[in-house]
N, C-alpha and C positions, 0 to 999 in steps of 0.2 A: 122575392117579389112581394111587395105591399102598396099597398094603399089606400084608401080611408074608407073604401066602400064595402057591404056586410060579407060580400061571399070573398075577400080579399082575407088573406091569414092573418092572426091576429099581432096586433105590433107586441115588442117584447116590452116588458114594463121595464127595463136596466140595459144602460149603455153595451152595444158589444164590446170586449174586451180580446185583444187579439192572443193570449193569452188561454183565453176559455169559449175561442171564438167557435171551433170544430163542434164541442160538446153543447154549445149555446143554438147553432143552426141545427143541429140533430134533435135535439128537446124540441126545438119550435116546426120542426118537419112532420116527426112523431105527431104532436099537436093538431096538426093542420087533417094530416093525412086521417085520424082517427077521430076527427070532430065530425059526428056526424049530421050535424046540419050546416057540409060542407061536401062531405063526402059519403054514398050511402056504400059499403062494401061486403058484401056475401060470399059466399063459395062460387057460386054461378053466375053473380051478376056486378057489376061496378057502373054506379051512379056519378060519375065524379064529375069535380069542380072544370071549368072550362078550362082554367090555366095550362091544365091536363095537355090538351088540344091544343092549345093555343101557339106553347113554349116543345112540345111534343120532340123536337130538332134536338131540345140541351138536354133527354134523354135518353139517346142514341147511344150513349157510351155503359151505361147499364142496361143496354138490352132491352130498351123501350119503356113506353111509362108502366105496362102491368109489372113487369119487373123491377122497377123501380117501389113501385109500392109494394109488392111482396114482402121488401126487407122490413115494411115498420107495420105487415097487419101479422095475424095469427093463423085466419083461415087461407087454403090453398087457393087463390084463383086464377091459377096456370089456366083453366080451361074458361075462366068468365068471361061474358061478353061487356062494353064498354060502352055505357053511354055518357051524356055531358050533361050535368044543370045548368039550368040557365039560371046566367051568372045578374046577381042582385050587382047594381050600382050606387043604390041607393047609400048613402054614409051612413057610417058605421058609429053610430054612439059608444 
């Protein structure tokens, strides 16, 4: 998912290469998920971006979206509760 507005991930600066494509969406996941003027994430609480919410269905297969971010923070937030920011539209310089 992108697109030009601030709370949208940020675009990668180098063509995907299908080649280095797995390891090139993982870096930029990593990125997204751990920006935190994107995403605020604690042991107890998850601030997250709306996308979160939005696209919520094409996390289903990892066990929902806390699960899905598990794999790329450090602290445990098996027990956190889940709120959304609202999502800046405004373009992204």
């Amino acid at each position: 998912i992108n697109c030009a507005s601030i709370s949208c991930p940020k675009l990668l600066n180098q063509a995907f290469i299908p080649e280095q494509l797995d390891g090139q969406l993982e870096r930029q996941t990593i990125d997204f998920i751990n920006n935190s003027s994107k995403n605020v994430i604690v042991e107890n609480t998850l601030e997250i971006s709306k996308i979160f919410s939005w696209f919520k269905v094409d996390f289903k297969d990892y066990g929902g979206v806390k699960a899905f971010i598990q794999r790329y923070v450090k602290v445990n937030i098996e027990s956190a509760s889940i709120s959304y920011k609202e999502y800046d539209w405004r373009i992204n310089n």
